[in-house]
N, C-alpha and C positions, 0 to 999 in steps of 0.2 A: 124448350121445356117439354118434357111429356108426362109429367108427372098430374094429375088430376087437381083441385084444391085439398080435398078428400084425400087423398092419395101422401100429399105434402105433409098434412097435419099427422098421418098416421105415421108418417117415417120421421116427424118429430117426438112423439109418443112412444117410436119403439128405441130410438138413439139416444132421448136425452131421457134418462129414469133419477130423476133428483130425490126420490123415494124409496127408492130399493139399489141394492147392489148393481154395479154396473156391468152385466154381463155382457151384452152386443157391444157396445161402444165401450169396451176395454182399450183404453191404451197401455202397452207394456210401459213397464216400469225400471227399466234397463239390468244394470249388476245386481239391482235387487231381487229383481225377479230367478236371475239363479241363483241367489246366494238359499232365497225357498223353497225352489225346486231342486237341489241338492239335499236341502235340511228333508223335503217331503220324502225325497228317494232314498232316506238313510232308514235300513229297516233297524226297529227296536229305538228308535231317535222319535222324544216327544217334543213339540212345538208350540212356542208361547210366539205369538205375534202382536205385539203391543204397540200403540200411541196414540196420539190424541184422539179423540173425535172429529169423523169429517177428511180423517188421511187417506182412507179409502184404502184401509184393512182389510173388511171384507170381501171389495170385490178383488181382490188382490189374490187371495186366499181361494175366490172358486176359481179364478184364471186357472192357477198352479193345483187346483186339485182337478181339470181339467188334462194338464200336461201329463200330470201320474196317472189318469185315469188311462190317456193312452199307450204310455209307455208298460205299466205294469195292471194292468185293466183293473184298478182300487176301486170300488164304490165309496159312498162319505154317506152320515146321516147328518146332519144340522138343528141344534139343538140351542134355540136362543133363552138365555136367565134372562127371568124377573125377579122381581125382588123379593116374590112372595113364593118363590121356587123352592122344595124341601125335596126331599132325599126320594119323600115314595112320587111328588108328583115328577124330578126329572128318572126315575127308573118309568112310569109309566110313560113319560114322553119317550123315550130311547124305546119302550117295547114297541109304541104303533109305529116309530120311522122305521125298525127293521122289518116291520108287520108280522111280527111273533102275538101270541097271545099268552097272557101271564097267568097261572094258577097259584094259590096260596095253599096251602095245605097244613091242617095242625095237628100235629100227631102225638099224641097224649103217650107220658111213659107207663112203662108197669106200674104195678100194685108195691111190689118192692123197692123200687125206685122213687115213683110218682112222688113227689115234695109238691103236689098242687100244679106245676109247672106243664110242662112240655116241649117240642121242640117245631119248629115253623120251617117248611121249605115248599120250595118254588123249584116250578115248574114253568117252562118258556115252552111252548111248539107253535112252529111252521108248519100251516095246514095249507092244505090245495083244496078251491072251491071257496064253499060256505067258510064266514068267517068264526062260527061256532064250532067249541072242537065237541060238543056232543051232538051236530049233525051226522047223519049217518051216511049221509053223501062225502061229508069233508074226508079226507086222506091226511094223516100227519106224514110230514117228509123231511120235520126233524123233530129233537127234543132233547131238551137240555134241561138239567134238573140240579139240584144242591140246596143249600140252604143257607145262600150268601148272593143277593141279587147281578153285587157287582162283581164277584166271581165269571158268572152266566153272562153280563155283558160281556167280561173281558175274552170269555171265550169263544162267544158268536164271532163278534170283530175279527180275534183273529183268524175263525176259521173260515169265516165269509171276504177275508181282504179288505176290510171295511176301515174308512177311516172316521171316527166320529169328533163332530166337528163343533165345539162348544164357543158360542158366540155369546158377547157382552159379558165376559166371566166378570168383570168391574159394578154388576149389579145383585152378583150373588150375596147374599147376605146371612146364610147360614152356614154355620162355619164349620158344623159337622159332616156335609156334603162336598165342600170343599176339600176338606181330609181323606176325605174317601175317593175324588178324583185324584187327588195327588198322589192316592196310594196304588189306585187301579193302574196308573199312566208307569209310574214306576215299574209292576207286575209285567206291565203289557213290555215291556224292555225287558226287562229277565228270560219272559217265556216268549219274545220271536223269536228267537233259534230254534224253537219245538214246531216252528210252523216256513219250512223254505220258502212257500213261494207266495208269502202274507207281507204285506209293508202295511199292517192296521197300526195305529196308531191315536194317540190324541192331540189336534190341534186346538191349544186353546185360542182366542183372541179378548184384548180387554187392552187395558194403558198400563202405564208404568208399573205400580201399586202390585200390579195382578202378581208380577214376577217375585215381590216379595211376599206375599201371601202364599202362593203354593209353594213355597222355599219354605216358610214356615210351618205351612199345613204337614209335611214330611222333606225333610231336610235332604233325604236320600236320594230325590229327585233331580238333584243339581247337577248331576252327571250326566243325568237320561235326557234332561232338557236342552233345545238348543233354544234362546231368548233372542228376537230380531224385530229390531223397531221398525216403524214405517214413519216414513216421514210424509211432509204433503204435497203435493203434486208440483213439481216444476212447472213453471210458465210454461214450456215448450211440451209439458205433455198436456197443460188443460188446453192449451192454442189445439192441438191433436183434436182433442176430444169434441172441439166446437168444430172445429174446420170437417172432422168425420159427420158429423150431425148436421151441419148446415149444406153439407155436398149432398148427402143421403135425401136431404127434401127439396134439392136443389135451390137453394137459397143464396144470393150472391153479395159476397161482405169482402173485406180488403183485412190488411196485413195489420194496418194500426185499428180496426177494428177490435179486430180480435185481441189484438196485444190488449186494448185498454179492457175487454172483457175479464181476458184472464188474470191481469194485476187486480182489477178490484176483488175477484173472487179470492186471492189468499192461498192459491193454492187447496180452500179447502175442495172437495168434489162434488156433494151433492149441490153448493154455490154455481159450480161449474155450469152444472147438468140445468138446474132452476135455470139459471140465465141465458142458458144457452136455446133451453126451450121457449120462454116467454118472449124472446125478441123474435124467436121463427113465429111464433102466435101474433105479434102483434104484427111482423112485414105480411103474414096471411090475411090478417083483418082489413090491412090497407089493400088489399087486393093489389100488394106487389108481390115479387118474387126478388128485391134488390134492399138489403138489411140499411135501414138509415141510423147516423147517430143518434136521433130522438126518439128511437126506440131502444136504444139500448140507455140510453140516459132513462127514461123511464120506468126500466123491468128493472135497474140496480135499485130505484129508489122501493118499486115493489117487492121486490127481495125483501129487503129491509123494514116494510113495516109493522111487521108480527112481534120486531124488537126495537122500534124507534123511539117509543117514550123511555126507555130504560136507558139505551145508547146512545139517546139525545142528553138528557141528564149527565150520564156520565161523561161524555166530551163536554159539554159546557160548564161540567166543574172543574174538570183540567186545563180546561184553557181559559184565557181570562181577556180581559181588553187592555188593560193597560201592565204597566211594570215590565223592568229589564228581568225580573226573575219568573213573570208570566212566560217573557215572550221565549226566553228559554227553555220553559216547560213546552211550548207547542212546537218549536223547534226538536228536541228531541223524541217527542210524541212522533211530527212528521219523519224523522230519518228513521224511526223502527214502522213505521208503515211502511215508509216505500221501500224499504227493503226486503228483498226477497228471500232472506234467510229465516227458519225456526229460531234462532237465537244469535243474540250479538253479544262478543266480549264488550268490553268495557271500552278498552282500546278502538275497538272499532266505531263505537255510538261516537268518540270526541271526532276520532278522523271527519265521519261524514258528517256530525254539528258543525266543524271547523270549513266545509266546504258550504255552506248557508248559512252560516250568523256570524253577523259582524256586531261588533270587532269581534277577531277571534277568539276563541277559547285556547289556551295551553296547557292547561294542568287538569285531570284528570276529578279535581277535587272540586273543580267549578260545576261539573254533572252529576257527580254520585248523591248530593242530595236531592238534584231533579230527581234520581231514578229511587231514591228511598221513597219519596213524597209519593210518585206513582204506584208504589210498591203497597205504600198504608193504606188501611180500613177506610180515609178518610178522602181518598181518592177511589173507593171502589174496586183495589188491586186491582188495578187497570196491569199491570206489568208481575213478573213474577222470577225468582233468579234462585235458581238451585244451590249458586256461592255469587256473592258480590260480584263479580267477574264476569258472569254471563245474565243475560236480560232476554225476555219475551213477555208477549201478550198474554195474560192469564187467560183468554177466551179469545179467539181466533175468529170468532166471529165479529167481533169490536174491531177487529184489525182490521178487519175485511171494511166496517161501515165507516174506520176512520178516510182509509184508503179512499169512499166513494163520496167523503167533504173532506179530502186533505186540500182542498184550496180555503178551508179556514183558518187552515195553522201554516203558512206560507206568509212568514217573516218576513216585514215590508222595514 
């Protein structure tokens, strides 16, 4: 080893980021990865990248606006909604990421005109130096001007190759700004062609929902847009993500280690990154360098406590102790845990019930009320299915806690 204890901890700290996007410890993401760095390299092409939470959208998103930044040298601004986000406070966040400074101006009409009114425009300039543009030392060394804010974005962007980059659009809640990105993303495809060597664009990201809201917000959009889910991490890429993290502190764990890390995480990522850190924190505490299972058995259960009385609750209202239609609920409970797919046909859940419950199940009709019953208010929509036909865990993170006591629901 030549790594310090000091030295360990800090290259767990800079590998595993359960808080933030995963930029060091990016694992690629195979076909997906260029199916968005083709959509990113299309100029006049805006991008909606949607799914659940936890799929690890965004760090996906700086990867690939890495890639374009080398190929076509793009800058990005990042621009995260809240809920309490309106029209002038994301124009003012978009002016300090480009670090423009914004002027209002109200210009009163004539005497023969004036009806009381007048008219308002804005002024944007790029100053050098001081950040005040009535210092006398500051230089302006641009200026953009109109009297339509998101006009003047849309023209910075493309004059600068910029691509601005709108994160959690699923929390925006005013529906008048929403319109108006919809409207500017569309513009900004019309008018690439006035700018050759510009690939600005808008990526949005948010969940499903988001894609039919800006379809709505302006319909015209659905051309310009290209729409690309993200699903959650394969086993083989969180095993990645640990196995980079645990080398980097050099920390020594095995192959069924890590496998059982990354089934309990779900695929989700920042689960990943939390687990992967807290088991290197706790082999550091023991003043080893050789990862045991009782610390990973530990740091799942610590994961999990910020939601155990909620997800305790709800497993122990699905599953029950006695009855043949209890033990069928935990049985199907168990085969959508350990399974590693976003969603199962219908067909699928009997196959894998049929290989763990006996006597077997044959007709399809012996589940479907399991899976309504999980579905109800009355079960906590534990499960959720877009048509009869396909089933998932409404919260992915249930999935994950079932996964870390599926030896409850293991039909004896």
């Amino acid at each position: 080893m030549t790594l310090s204890h000091d030295e360990q901890e800090k290259a767990l700290n800079t590998w595993f980021t359960p808080s933030q996007p995963a930029k060091k410890n990016y694992v690629g993401r195979g076909h997906l990865d260029k199916v968005i760095e083709r959509a990113f390299s299309r100029k006049g092409n805006q991008v909606l990248i949607y799914g659940k939470t936890g799929a690890g959208k965004t760090s996906l998103v700086f990867d690939n606006l890495s890639t374009l930044n080398r190929l076509y040298g793009t800058q990005y601004i990042r621009i995260q909604v809240s809920e309490l986000m309106t029209i002038e406070s994301f124009v003012a966040d978009v002016a300090q990421a480009l670090n423009l400074v914004r002027e209002v101006n109200h210009t009163v009409s004539d005497s023969k005109n004036n009806k009381g009114g007048g008219k308002l425009s804005f002024k944007w300039l790029s100053v050098q130096g001081e950040t005040s543009v009535t210092n006398n030392n500051s230089k302006v060394v641009e200026e953009y001007t109109g009297n339509d804010d998101f006009n003047i974005i849309k023209k910075v962007l493309l004059k600068r190759n910029t691509i601005l980059f709108i994160d959690d659009m699923e929390r925006m809640q005013d529906k008048t700004l929403r319109t108006r990105l919809a409207e500017i993303a569309k513009n900004m495809s019309d008018e690439s062609a006035d700018y050759y060597d510009s690939y600005a664009k808008i990526i949005f990201v948010g969940i499903a929902s988001t894609a039919d809201e800006l379809m709505k917000a302006d319909i015209s959009l659905t051309s310009r847009l290209s729409t690309i889910e993200v699903p959650y991490l394969e086993q083989s890429e969180s095993i990645q993500i640990l196995k980079q993290g645990w080398n980097r502190a050099e920390l020594i764990s095995n192959d069924e280690q890590m496998v059982q890390v990354a089934h309990t995480a779900s695929g989700i990522g920042h689960i990943v990154h939390e687990l992967g850190q807290n088991i290197g924190y706790s082999t550091l505490d023991d003043g080893s360098n050789e990862i045991k299972d009782e610390y990973i058995d530990n740091s799942i259960k610590d994961v999990f406590t910020s939601n155990s009385l909620k997800y305790r609750k709800t497993l122990d209202l699905a599953k029950n102790k006695i009855g043949t239609k209890i033990n069928m609920r935990n049985t199907v409970l168990y085969v959508m845990a350990e399974s590693d797919a976003q969603s199962l046909p219908l067909q699928d859940i009997l196959t894998a019930v049929n290989k763990v419950y006996a006597p077997k199940v044959k007709q399809t009709n012996s589940i479907s009320p399991i899976l309504s019953q999980l579905k109800d208010s009355t079960f906590n929509n534990i499960l959720s299915s877009d048509n009869r036909n396909s089933w998932a865990f409404s919260d992915p993170m249930f999935k994950a806690y079932v996964r870390a006591h599926i030896h409850e629901l293991e039909h004896k």
